[in-house]
N, C-alpha and C positions, 0 to 999 in steps of 0.2 A: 789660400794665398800664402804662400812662403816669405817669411819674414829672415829665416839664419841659415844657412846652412855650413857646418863645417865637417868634414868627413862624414861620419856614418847619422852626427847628429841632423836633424830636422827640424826646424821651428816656423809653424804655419798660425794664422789665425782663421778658427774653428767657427764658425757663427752660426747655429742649426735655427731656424725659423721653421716652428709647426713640427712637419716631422724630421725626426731625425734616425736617416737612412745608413746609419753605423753596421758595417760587417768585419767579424773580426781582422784583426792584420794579422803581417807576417812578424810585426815587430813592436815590442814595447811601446804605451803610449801616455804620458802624463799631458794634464789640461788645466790651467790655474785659469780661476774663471774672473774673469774682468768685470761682468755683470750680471744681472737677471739673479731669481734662484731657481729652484726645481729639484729636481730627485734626478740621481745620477744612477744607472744598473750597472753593475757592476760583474757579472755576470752570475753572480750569484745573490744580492740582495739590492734594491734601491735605498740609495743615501741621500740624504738630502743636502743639497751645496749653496752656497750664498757668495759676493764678491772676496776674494783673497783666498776660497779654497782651493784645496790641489789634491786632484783625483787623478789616480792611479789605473792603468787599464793593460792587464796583460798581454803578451803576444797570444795570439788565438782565441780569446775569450770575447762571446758576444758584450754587446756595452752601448749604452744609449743613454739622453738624458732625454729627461722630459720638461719643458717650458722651451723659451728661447732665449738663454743665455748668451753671450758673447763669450770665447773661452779662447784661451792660447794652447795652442797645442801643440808639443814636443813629441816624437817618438820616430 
């Protein structure tokens, strides 16, 4: 659901329930998470995240979280 848009930026709210069907993009992607915790993949290790963090997801890099967090997502 798209919350900002101004030129190239994007600002959606992200809310994955169960699975989450994350394939890489074509563009940078940050997510400050609102709620929930869980373990974030990063494409190369799982981090685990709680409300007020902000995780980082590269252009191209596989990337999923795991629980169902509520997150804001930027990219």
């Amino acid at each position: 659901m798209p919350l900002f848009q101004h030129g190239t930026l994007l600002t959606k709210l992200y809310a994955p329930r169960g699975h989450d069907p994350q394939t890489p993009h074509g563009r940078d992607e940050i997510y400050v998470v609102v709620k929930g915790t869980g373990k974030f993949f990063d494409g190369q290790a799982r981090q685990p995240f709680a409300p007020g963090d902000f995780l980082f997801a590269p252009a191209g890099v596989p990337h999923r979280s795991r629980t169902s967090p509520t997150i804001g997502s930027s990219g």
